[in-house]
C-alpha positions as CSV (number, residue, x, y, z in Angstrom):
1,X,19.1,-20.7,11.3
2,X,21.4,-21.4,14.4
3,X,25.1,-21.2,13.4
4,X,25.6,-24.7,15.2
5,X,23.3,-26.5,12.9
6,X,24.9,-24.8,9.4
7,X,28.4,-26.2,10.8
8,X,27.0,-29.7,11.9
9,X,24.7,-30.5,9.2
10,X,25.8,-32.3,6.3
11,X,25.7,-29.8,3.2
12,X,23.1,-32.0,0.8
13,X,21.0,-31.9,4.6
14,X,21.1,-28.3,4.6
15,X,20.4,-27.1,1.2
16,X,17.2,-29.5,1.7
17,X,16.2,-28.5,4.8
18,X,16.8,-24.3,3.4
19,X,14.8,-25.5,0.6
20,X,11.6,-26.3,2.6
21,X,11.8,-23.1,4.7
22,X,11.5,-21.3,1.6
23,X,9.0,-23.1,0.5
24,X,7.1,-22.4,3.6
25,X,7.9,-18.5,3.3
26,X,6.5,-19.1,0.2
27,X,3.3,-20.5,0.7
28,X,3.1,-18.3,3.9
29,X,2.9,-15.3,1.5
30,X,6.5,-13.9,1.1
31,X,7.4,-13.5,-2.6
32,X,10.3,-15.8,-4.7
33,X,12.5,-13.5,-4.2
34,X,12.7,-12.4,-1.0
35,X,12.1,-16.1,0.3
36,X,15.3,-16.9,-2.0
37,X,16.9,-13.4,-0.5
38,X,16.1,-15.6,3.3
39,X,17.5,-18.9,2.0
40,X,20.8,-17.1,0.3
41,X,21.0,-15.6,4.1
42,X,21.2,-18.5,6.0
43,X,23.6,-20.2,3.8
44,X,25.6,-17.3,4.0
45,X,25.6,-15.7,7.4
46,X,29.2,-16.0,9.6
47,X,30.2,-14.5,12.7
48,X,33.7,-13.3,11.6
49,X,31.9,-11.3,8.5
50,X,31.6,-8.0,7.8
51,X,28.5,-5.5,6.6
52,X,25.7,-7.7,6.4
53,X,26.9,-10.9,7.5
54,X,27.9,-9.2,10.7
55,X,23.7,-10.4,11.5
56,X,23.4,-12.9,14.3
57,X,20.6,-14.5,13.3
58,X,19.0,-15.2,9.4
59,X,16.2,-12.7,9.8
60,X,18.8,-10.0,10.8
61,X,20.9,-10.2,7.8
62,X,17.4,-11.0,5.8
63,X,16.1,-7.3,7.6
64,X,18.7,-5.5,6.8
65,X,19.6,-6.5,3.7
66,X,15.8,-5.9,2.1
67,X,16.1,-2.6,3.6
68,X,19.4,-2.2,1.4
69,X,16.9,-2.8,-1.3
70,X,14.7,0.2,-0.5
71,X,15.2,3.9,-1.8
72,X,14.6,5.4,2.0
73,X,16.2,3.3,3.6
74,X,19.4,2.4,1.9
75,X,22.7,2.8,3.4
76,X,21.0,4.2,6.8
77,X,20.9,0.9,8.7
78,X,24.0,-0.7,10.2
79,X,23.8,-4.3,12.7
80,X,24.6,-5.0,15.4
81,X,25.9,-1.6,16.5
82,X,27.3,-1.1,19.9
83,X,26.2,2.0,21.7
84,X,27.9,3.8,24.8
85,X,25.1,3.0,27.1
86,X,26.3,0.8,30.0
87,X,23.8,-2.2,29.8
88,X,23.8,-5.6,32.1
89,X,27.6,-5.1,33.6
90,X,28.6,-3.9,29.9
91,X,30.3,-0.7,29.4
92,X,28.4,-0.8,25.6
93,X,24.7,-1.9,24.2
94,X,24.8,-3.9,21.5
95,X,21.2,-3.2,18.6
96,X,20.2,-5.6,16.1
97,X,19.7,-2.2,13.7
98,X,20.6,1.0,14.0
99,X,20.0,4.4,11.9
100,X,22.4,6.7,13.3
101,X,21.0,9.9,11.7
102,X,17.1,8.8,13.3
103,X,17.9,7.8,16.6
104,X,16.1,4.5,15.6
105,X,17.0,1.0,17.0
106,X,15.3,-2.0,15.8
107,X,15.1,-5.5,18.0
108,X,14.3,-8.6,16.5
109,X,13.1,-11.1,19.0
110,X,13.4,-14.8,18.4
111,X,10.9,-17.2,20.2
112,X,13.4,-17.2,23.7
113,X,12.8,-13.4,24.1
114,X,9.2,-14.4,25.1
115,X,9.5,-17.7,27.0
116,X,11.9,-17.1,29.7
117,X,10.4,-14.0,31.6
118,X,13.9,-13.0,32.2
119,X,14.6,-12.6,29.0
120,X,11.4,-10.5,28.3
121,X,12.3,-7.9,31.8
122,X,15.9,-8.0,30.2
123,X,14.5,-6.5,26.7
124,X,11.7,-4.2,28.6
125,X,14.8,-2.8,30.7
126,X,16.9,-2.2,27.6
127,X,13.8,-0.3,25.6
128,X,13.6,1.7,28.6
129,X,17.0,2.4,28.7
130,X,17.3,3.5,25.1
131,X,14.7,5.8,25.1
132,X,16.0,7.5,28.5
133,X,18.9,8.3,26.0
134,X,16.5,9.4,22.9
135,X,16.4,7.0,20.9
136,X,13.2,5.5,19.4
137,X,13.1,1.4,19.6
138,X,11.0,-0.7,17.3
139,X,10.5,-4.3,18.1
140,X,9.6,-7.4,16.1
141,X,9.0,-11.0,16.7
142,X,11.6,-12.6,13.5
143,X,8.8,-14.2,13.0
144,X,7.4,-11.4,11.3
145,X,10.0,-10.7,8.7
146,X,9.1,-14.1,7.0
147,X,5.4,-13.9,7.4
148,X,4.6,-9.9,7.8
149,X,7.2,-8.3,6.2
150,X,5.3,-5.8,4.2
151,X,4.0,-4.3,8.0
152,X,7.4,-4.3,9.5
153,X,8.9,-1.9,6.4
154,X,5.5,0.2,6.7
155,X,6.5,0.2,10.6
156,X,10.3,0.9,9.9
157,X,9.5,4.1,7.3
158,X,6.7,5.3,9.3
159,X,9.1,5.6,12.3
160,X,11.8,7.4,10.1
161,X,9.5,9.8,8.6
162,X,7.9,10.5,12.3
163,X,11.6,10.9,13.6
164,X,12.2,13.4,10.6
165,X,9.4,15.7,11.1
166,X,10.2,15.8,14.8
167,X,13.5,17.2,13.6
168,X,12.3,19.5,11.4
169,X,9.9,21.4,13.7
């Protein structure tokens, strides 16, 4: 949820309208917890924070904290990390998620990544960009972490394990 509306809406507005949206997750096919996990996340989520409230977006902080939750994954993922890779008349890159020890970024990309064709070049220029310098880039709509969470993790440990075993060899 936009950081605008959680300052301008009344509170009692709020907790109603989080309420719904986790009903929807709900019904969509996301467990009780984790929709409560999504809900708990929006309420939460501040730019000043630290750790996982550092997320720009709900289904950042909702993405990385499940992956918290997981034995492989725990501990390996940090947001919004900037990387020394001049990017757009930056001297940095900023990630959405980042495992150091894989190489692996993960994007999230909210509906305006796909409707102004800027914005898509812009994200095609940065994949590119990242994988010139070795890392491996995994994309997802937020979408998906409400509605096909259970792919993105088999997507997310999939890529780690691949990144491992290319170590190893």
């Amino acid at each position: 949820m936009p950081e605008i509306l959680r300052r301008n809406l009344p509170p009692a507005l709020l907790n109603h309208l989080l309420d719904r949206i986790r009903d929807r997750l709900i019904r969509d096919g996301v467990d009780v917890p984790l929709a409560n996990l999504f809900v708990h996340t929006s309420r939460s989520v501040s730019p000043t924070a630290e750790g996982a409230d550092r997320a720009r977006s709900a289904s950042e902080a909702f993405l990385f904290r499940r992956l918290e939750t997981l034995h492989e994954t725990i501990g390996r993922f940090r947001l919004n990390t900037q990387l020394p890779i001049p990017f757009d008349d930056h001297g940095r890159m900023e990630t959405d998620l980042f495992c150091a020890e894989a190489n692996l970024v993960i994007e999230l990309d909210g509906p305006q990544h796909l409707a102004d064709a800027e914005a898509y070049r812009r994200d095609r220029r940065k994949d590119a960009l990242l994988q010139r310098h070795g890392y491996f880039v995994l994309r997802f709509l937020a979408e998906d972490i409400g509605k096909h969470l259970d792919h993105v993790l088999d997507a997310i440990l999939a890529a780690l394990t691949h990144r491992r075993n290319r170590r190893d060899c």
